[in-house]
N, C-alpha and C positions, 0 to 999 in steps of 0.2 A: 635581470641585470645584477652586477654584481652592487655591494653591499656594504658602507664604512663599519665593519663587523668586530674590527681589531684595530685599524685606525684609519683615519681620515683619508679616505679615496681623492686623486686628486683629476681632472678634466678640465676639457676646453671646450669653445664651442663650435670650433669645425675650420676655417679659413684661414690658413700662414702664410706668408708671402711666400712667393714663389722665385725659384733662383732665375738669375737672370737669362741664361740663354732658355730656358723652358720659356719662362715667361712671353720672350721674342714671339718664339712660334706657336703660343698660347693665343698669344691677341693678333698674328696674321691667318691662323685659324680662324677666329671667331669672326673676324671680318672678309672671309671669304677670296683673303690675299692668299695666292702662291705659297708655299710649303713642306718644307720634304717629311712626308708621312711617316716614313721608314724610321727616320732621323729621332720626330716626334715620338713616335709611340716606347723606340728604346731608352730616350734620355726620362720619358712620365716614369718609365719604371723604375731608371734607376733614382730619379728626384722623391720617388714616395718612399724606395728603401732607406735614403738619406734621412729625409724630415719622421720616418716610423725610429729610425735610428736615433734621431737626435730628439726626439721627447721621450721616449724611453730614457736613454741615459743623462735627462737631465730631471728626470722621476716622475716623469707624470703617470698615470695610472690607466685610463682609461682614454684612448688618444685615438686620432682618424687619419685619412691622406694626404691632409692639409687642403682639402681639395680642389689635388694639382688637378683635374683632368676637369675642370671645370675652368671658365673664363669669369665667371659670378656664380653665387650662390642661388642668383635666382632665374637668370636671364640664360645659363646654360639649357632649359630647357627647350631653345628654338631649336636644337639638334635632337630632341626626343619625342617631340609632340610633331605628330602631323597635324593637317586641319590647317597650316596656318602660312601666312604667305608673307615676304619681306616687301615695307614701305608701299601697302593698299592702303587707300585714307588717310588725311590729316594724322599728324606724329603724335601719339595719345602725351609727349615731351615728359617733362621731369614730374611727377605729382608733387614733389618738396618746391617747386617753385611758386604753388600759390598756397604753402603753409601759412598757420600761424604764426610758425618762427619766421618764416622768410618775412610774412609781413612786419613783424615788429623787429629784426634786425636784416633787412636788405644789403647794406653796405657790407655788413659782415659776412653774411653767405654769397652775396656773390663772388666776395671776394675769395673764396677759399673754393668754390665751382660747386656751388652745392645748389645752384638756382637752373639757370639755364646752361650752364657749362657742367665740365669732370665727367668720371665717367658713368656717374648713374643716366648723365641727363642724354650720354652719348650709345648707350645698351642699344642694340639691334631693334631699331622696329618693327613688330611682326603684329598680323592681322590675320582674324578667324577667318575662312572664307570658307569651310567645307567639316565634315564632320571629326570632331579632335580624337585621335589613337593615340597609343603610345607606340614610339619607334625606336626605342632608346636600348634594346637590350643588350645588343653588342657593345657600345661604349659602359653601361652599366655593368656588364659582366667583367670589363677588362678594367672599370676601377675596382671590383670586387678581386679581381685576383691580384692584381696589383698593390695592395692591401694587404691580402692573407699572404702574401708571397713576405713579402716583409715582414709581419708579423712572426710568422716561422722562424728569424734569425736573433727576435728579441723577446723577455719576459716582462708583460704585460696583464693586466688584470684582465681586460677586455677593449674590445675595438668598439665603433660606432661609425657610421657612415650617414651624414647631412641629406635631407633630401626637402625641394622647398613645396610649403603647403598650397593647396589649390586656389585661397585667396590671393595669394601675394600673383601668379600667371595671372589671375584675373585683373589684377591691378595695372600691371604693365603691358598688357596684350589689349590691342584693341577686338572686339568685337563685330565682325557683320553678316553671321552666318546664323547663330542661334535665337527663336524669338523673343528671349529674357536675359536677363543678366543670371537668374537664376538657375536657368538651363544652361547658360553659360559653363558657370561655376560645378554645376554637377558636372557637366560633360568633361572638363576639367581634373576633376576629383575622381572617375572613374576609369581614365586615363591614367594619373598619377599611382592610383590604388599599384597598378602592377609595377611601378619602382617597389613600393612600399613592401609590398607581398616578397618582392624577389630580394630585400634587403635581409628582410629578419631571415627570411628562407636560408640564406646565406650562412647565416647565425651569428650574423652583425647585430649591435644593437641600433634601430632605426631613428633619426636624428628627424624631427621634422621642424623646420626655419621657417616661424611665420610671425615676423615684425612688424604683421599688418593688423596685429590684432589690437596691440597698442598706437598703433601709429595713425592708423584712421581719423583719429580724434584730431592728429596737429595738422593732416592735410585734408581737413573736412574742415575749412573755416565756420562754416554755416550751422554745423551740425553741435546738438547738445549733448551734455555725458550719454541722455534718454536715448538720443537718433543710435550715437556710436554703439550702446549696449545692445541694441535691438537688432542692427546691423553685424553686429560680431556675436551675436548668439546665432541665428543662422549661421553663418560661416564655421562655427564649432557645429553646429551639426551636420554639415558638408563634409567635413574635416574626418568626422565621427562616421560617418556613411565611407568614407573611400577605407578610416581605416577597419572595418568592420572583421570581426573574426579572426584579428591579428592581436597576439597575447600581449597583453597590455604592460607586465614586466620586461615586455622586448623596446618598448618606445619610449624615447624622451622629447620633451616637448621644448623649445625653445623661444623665447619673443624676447623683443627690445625694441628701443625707440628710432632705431633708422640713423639718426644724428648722431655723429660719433664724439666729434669735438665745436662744439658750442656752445652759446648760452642756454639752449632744451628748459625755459622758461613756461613750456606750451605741453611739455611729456605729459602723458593723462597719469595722473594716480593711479598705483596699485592696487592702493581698497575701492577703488570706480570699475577694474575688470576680474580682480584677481577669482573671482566666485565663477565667473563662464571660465576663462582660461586652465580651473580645477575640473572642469564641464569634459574638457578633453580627453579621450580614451585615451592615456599614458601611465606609467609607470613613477615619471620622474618631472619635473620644470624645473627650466632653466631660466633665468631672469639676471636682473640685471640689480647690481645691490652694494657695491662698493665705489661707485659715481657719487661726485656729492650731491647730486639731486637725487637721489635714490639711497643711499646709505640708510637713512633714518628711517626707510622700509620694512627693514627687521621687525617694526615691535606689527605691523601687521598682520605676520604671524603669531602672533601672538595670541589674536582675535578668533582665525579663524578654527572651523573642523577640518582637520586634512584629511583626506579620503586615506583611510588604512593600508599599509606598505606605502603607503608615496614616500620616494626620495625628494630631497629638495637640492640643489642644483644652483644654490645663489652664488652671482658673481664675486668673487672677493680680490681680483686684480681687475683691471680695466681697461678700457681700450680709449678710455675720452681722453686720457691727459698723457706725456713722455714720460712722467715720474716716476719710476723703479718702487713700488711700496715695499715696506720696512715687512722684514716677515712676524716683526710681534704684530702689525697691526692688522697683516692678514689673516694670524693665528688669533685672533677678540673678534677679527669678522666669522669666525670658523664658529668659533666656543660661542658665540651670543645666539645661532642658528641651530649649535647641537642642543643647547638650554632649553629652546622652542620647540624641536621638532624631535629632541633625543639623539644622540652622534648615530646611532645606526642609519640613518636615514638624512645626513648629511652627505654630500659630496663637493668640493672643494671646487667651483668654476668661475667663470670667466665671464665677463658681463657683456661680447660678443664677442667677433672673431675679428682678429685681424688679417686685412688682407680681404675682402668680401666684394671686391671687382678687383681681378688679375688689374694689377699695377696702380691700383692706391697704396700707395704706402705711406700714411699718415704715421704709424709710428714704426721708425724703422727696425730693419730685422733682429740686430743684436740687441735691441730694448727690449724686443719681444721676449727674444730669448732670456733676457734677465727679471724680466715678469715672470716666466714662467719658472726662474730657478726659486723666485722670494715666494711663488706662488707652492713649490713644493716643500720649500725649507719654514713656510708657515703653516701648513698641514703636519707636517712634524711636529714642529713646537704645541701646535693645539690637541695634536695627539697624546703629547705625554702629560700636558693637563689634561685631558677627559679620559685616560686610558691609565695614566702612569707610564715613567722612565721606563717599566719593562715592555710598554706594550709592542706588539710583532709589526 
């Protein structure tokens, strides 16, 4: 992937809202309402040529489909995986609803639908009943060309296309076909393996979204930093098993804590996973780092050994608050990361996506859009500190 060589590359992390009429026949798809196909598949193409268009020309560097052709980032895979059946078994429901946040402020998520309501808590119920494949090539093909089709009419660094890791399916898919949770998750990860393979194959660079890796901890009341680490090192070697023999400059790794806008009183520490989450065959992580409970994360790079060539990936606009940040302050979050890890190995992102269930729109479009302008106008300004006024 490419490289902050000459100045500060700038990214995101995958999910933008989605314009309104797509949107419509986005979510009477995903709910298995009536729909005109024809209708659908012309307006996906021309909605990703738009949003490829409009981060381009508002400078982002390294940019995806927003991805329109998805309904969530995570739960689109009930149209890819076979093996699995819609509402067999009790509703495995929201996991955030017997968090530790949920517990220590109830009043507060429920009210915003982050308990038993919104739409993580309302995602398709689906149940293993038979052996899991993948069946996703055709809509995987048609965001990939959908993609490079746009791409072809704008100048870009490079593309990336999201794809979610084999814990986060295990999380929200009930099981009642395989005899472990373990075989579960392989059979899962060997499934998923062939998105992965046909991403980079593409010669995208491959996105993988697993906020389960952090997040385990606040919806594991019971469980200690001990259970979570031990629990998510497996999972990194699942992870590592699907993506096996895929070059590891082709992948970026992604986690965050689930909670967008909250009190995240309950987030686990950085330095409590950051060593597995380095565990992961990638190239690059993406994390979350300009949130105020995360900000002061920085100096724990500081500490570690970074595996050689890693990019780092930290957020430095955010998705928790409406605030438009100031681009000097993006440009000190940029320059304190280049100091740690050296600006080549810098890349300018975003501490998730926004937009991560078609039709939450926590913070609306054009704020978005003005994050991402202070988000390129402060890779600039930290450019020409770490580079100089002349750099390219």
């Amino acid at each position: 992937m490419n490289r902050s060589t000459q100045r500060i590359l700038t990214t995101h992390v995958g999910s933008l809202p989605r314009p309104r009429d797509l949107l419509q026949m986005t979510l009477a798809r995903d709910r298995g309402e009536p729909y005109n196909e024809r209708a659908y598949e012309v307006r996906l193409g021309e909605a990703v040529a738009e949003v490829v268009d409009t981060q381009a020309r508002i400078g982002l560097d390294v940019i995806d489909d927003g991805e329109f052709g998805k309904a969530s980032f995570m739960h689109y895979v009930n149209q890819r995986l076979s093996g699995f059946e819609p509402g067999v078994g009790p509703r495995a429901g929201n996991p955030f609803a017997n968090s530790r946040e949920f517990q220590a402020f109830p009043e507060y998520y429920s009210s915003v639908g982050l308990g038993t309501s919104g739409p993580a808590a309302k995602a398709p119920h689906m149940t293993c009943t038979g052996p899991i494949a993948y069946k996703g090539h055709a809509e995987l093909q048609r965001d990939i060309t959908n993609l490079k089709a746009a791409l072809a009419r704008v100048g870009v660094a490079e593309a990336f296309m999201p794809a979610v890791s084999p814990s986060n399916v295990e999380e929200w898919q009930r099981n009642a076909y395989y005899e472990s949770t373990d075989a579960f998750v392989l059979a899962i990860a060997e499934a998923m393996r062939e998105e992965y393979k046909a991403i980079v194959d593409a010669g995208l660079v491959l996105q993988i979204d697993d906020p389960r890796l952090v997040t385990y901890y606040n919806v594991t009341p019971g469980a200690s930093v001990a259970d979570c680490r031990k629990w998510a090192e497996r999972r990194v070697e699942v992870l590592n098993h699907a993506l096996r023999g895929l070059p590891r400059d082709r992948i970026r790794f992604h986690t965050c804590y689930g909670i967008n806008i909250g009190p995240r009183v309950h987030d686990m520490d950085l330095k409590d996973i950051v060593d597995l989450m380095l565990k992961v065959n990638a190239g690059a992580y993406s994390f979350e780092a300009a949130n105020p409970r995360h900000e002061h994360e920085w100096r724990v790079w500081r500490e570690l050994k970074v595996p050689e060539g890693t990019v780092l990936i930290p957020g430095v606009i955010t998705h928790s608050n409406v605030m438009v940040e100031h681009p000097e302050t993006v440009a000190d979050r940029i320059v304190r990361f280049a100091e740690v890890a050296g600006r080549e190995n810098v890349i300018a992102g975003v501490d998730c996506g926004f937009g991560t269930f078609a039709g939450s729109e926590e913070i609306q479009e054009r704020i978005v859009w003005a994050k991402f302008d202070a988000l390129a106008n402060g890779a600039r300004l930290a450019s020409q500190r770490l580079w100089g006024r002349a750099a390219g």
